[in-house]
ChimeraX commands (.cxc) that place a marker at each C-alpha (Angstrom):
marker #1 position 57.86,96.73,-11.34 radius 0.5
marker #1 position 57.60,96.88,-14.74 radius 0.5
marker #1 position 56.10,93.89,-15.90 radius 0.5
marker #1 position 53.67,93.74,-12.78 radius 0.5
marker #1 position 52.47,97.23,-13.87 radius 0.5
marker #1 position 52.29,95.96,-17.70 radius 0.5
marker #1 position 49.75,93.54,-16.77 radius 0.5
marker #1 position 47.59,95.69,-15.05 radius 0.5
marker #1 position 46.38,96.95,-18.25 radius 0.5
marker #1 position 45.63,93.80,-19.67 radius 0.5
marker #1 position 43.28,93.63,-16.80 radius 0.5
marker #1 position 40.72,96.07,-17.21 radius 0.5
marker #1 position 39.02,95.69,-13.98 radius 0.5
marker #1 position 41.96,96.58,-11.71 radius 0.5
marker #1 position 41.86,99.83,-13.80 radius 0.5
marker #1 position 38.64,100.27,-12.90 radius 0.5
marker #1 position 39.15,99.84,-9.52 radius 0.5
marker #1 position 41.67,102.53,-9.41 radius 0.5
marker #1 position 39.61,105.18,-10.71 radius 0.5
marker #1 position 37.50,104.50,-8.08 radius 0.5
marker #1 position 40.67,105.29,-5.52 radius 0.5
marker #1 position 41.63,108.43,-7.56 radius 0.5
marker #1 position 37.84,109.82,-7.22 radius 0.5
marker #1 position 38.57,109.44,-3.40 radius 0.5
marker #1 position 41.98,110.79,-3.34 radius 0.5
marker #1 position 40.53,113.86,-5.65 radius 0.5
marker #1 position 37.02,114.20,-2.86 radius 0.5
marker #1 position 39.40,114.06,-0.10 radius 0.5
marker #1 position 40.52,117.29,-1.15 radius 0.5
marker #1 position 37.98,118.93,0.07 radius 0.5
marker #1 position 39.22,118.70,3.52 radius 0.5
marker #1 position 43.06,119.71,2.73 radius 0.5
marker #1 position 44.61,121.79,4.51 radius 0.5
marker #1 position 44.73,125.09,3.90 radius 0.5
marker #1 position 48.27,126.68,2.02 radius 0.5
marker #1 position 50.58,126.94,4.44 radius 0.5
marker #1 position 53.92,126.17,2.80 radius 0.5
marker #1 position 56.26,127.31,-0.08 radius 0.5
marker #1 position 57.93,123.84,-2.21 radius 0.5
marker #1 position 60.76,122.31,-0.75 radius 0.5
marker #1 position 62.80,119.84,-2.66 radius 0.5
marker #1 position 60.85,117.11,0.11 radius 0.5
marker #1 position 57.65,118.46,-1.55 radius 0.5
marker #1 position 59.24,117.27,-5.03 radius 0.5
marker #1 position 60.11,114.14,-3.98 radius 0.5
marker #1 position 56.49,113.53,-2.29 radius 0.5
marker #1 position 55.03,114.57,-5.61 radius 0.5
marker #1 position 57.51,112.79,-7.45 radius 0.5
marker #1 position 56.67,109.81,-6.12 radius 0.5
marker #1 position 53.00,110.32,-6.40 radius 0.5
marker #1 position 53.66,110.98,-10.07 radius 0.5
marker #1 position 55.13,107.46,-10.43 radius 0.5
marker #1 position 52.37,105.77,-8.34 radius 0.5
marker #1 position 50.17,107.21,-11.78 radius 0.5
marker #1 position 52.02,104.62,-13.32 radius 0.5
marker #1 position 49.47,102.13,-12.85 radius 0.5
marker #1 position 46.29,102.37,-14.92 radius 0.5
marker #1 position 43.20,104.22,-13.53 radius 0.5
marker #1 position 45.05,106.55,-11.41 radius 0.5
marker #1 position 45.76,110.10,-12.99 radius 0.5
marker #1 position 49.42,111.59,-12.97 radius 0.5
marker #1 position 48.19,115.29,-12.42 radius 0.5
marker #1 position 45.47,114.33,-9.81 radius 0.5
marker #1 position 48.16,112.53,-7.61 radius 0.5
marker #1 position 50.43,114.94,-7.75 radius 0.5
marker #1 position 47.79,117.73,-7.55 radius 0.5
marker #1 position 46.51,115.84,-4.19 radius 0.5
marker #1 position 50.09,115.15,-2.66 radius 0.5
marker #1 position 50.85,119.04,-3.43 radius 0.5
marker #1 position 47.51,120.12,-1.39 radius 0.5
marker #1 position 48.14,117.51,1.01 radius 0.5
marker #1 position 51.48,118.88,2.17 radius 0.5
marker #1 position 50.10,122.63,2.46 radius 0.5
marker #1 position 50.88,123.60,-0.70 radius 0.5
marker #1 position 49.02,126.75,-2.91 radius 0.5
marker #1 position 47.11,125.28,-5.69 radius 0.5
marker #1 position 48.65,127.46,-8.20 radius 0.5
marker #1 position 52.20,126.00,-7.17 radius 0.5
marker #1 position 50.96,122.19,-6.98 radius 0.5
marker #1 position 49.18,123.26,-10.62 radius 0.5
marker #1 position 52.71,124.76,-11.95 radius 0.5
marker #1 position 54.73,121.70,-10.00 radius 0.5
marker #1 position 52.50,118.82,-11.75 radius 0.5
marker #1 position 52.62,120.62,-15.03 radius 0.5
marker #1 position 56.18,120.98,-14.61 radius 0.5
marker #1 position 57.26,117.39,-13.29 radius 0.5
marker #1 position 55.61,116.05,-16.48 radius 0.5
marker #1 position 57.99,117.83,-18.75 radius 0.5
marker #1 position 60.89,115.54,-18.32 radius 0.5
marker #1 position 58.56,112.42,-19.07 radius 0.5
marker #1 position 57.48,113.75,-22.20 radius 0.5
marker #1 position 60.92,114.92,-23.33 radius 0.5
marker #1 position 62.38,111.56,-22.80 radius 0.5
marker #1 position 59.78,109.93,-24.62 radius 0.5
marker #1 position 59.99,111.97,-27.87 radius 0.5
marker #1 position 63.76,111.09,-27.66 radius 0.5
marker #1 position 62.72,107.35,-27.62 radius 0.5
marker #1 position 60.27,107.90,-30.18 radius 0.5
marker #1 position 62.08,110.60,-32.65 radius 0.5
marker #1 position 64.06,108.01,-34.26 radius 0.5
marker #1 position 61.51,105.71,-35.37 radius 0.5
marker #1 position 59.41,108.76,-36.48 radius 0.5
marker #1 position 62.26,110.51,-38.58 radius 0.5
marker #1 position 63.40,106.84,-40.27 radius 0.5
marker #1 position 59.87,105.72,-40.81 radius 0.5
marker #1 position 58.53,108.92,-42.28 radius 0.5
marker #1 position 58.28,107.40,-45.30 radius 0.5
marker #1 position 56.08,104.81,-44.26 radius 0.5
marker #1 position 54.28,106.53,-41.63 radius 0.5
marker #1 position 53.46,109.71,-43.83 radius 0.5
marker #1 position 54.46,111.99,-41.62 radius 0.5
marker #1 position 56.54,114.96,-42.09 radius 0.5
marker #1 position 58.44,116.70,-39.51 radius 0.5
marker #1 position 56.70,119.99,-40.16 radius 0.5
marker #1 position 53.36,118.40,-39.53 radius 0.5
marker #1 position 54.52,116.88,-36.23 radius 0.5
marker #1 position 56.47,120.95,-35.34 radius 0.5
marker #1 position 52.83,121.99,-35.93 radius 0.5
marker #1 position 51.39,118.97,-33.70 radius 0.5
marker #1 position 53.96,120.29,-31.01 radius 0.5
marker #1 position 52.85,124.00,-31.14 radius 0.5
marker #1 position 48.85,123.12,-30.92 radius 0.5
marker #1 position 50.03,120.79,-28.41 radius 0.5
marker #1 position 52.01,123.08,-26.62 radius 0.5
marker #1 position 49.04,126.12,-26.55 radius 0.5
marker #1 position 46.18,123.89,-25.72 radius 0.5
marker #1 position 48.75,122.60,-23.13 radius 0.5
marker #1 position 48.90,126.12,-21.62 radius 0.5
marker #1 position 45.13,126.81,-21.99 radius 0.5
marker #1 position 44.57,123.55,-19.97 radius 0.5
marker #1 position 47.34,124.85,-17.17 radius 0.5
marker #1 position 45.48,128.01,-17.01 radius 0.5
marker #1 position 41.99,126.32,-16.30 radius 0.5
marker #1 position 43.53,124.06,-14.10 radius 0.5
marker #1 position 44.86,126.89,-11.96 radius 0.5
marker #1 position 41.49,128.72,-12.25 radius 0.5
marker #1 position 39.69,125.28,-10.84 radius 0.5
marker #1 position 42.47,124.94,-8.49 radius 0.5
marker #1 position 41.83,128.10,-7.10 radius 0.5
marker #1 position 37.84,127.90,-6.72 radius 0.5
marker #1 position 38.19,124.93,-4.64 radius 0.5
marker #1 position 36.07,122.68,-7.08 radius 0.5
marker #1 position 38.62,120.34,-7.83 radius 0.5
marker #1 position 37.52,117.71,-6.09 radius 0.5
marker #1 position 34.25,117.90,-8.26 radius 0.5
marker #1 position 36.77,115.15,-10.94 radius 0.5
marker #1 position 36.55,112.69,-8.07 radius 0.5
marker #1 position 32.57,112.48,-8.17 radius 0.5
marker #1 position 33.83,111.69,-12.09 radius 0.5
marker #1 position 36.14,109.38,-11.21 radius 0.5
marker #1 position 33.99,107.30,-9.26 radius 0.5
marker #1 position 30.99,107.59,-11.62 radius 0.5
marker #1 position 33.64,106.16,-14.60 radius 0.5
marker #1 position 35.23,103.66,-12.10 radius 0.5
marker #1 position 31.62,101.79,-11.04 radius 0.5
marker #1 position 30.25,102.23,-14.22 radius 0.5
marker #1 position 32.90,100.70,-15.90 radius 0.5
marker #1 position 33.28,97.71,-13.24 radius 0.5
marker #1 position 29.15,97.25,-13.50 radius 0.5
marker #1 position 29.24,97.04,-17.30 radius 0.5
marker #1 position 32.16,94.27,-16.93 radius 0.5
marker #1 position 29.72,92.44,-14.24 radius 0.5
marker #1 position 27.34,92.59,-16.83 radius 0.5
marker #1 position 29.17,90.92,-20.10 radius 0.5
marker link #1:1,2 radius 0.2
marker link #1:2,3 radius 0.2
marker link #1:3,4 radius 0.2
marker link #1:4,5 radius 0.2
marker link #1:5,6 radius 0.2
marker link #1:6,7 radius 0.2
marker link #1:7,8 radius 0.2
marker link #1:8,9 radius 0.2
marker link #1:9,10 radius 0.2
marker link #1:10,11 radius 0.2
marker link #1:11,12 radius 0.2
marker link #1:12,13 radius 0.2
marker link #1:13,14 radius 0.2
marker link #1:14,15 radius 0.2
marker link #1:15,16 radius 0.2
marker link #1:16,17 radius 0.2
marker link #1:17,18 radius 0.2
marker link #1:18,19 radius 0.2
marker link #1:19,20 radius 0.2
marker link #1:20,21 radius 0.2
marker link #1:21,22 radius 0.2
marker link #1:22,23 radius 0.2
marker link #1:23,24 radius 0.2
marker link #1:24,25 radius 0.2
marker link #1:25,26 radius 0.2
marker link #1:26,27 radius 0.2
marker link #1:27,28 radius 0.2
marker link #1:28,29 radius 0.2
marker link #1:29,30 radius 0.2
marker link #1:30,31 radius 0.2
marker link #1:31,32 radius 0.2
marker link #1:32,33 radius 0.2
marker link #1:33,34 radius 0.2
marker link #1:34,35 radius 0.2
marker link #1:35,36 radius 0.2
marker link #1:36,37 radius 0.2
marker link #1:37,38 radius 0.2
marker link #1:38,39 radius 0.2
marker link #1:39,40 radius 0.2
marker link #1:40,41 radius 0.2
marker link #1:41,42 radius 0.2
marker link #1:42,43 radius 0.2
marker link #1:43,44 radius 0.2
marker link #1:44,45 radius 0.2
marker link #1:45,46 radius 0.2
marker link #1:46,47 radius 0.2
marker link #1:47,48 radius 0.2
marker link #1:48,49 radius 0.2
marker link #1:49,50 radius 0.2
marker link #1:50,51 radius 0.2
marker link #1:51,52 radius 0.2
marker link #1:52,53 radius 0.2
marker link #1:53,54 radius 0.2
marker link #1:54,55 radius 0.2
marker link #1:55,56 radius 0.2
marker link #1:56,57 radius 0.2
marker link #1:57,58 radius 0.2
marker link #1:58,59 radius 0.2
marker link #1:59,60 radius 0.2
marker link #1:60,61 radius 0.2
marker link #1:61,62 radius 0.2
marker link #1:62,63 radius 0.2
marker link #1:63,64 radius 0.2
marker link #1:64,65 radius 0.2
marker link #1:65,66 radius 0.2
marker link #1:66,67 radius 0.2
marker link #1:67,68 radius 0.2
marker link #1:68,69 radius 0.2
marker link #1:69,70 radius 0.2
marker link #1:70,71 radius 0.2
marker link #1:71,72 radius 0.2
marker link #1:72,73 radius 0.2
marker link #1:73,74 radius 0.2
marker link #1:74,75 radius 0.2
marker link #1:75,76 radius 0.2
marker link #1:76,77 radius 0.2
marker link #1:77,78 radius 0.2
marker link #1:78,79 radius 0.2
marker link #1:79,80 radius 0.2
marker link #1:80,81 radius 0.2
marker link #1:81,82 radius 0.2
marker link #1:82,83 radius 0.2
marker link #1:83,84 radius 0.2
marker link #1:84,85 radius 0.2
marker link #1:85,86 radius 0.2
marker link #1:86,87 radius 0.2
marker link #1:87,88 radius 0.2
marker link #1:88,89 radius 0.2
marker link #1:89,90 radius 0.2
marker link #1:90,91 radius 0.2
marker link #1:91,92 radius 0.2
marker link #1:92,93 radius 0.2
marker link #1:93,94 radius 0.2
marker link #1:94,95 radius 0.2
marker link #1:95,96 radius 0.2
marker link #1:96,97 radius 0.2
marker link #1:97,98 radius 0.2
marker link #1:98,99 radius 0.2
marker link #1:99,100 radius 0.2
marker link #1:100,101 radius 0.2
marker link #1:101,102 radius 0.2
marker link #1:102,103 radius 0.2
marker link #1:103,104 radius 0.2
marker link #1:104,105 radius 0.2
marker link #1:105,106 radius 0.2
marker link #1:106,107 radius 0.2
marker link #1:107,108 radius 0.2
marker link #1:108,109 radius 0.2
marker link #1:109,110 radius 0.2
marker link #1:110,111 radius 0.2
marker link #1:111,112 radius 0.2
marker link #1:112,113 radius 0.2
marker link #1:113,114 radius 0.2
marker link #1:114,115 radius 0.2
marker link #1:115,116 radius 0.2
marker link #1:116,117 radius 0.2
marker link #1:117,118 radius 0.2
marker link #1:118,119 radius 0.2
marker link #1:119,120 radius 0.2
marker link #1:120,121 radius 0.2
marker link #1:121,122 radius 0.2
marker link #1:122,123 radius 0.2
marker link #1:123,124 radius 0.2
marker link #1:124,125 radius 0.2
marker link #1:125,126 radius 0.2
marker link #1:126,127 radius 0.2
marker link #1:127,128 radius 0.2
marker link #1:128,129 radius 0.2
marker link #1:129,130 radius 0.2
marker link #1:130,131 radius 0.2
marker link #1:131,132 radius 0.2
marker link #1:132,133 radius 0.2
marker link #1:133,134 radius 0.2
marker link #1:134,135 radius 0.2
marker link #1:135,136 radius 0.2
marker link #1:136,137 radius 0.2
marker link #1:137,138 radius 0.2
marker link #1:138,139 radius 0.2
marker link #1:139,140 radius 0.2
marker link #1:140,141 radius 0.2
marker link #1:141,142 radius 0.2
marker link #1:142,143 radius 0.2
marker link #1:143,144 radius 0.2
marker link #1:144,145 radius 0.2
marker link #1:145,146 radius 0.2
marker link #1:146,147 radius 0.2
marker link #1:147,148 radius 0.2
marker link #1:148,149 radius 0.2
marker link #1:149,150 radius 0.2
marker link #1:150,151 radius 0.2
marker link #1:151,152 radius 0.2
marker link #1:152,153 radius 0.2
marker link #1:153,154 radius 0.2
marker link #1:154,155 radius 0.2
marker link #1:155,156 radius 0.2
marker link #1:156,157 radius 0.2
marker link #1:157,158 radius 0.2
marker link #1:158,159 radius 0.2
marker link #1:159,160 radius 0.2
marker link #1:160,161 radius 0.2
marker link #1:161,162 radius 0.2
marker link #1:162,163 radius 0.2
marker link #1:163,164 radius 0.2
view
């Protein structure tokens, strides 16, 4: 699927049109149900595959994993820990794609390694900060509130490209 999902984002509009289904997917939480469940590995797999789905532009990796986690039953702090830690092994195999060209083009790129050790460790805090707000948002059942953004950003974006 590859080169299908390439061309979606040379095609701005079919983004658009899929932060309009995230913003539904994210309201539609409002009516999960309520934690009934601990994770199985059949809860991975759902959210797994819901993690790949975010593959296409306009849909959001954490919200549709976040929404397949509450979906099944499970406690938003555990569909908060599960999304944040499904998207661990995506960003480990792309700084082993991407370490090679950084460390041989340092020299052009002007970029030492200690600056991008620092980059990692602010990355890695605000990383946690963000966990810890999700899980706070999570847990006051206003969630959902990103879908009313989602939909805002999806029409405004498609009426602006009606316009030009």
């Amino acid at each position: 699927l590859g080169d299908a999902i390439e061309e979606l984002f040379s095609r701005p509009q079919a983004a658009a049109a899929m932060l309009l289904a995230t913003g539904v997917a994210l309201l539609s939480l409002r009516w999960a149900p309520p934690p009934s469940h601990t994770a199985t590995s059949r809860h991975w797999l759902a959210m797994g595959l819901a993690q790949a789905v975010a593959l296409v532009p306009g849909i959001s990796r954490s919200g549709a994993t976040i929404t397949t986690g509450r979906w099944l039953g499970l406690k938003p702090d555990e569909v908060a820990e599960m999304s944040f830690l499904m998207v661990l092994p995506l960003l480990a195999g792309a700084v082993l794609v991407k370490i090679p060209n950084l460390v041989g083009g340092e020299a052009q790129t002007g970029f030492a390694l200690g600056s991008l050790g620092l980059g990692f460790v602010v990355a890695a805090v605000s990383g946690y900060i963000a966990l810890m707000a999700l899980v706070k948002t999570l847990a006051s059942k206003r969630f959902h509130w990103f879908g009313v953004y989602c939909l805002a950003m999806g029409m405004i974006a498609l009426l602006a490209m009606a316009i030009t």
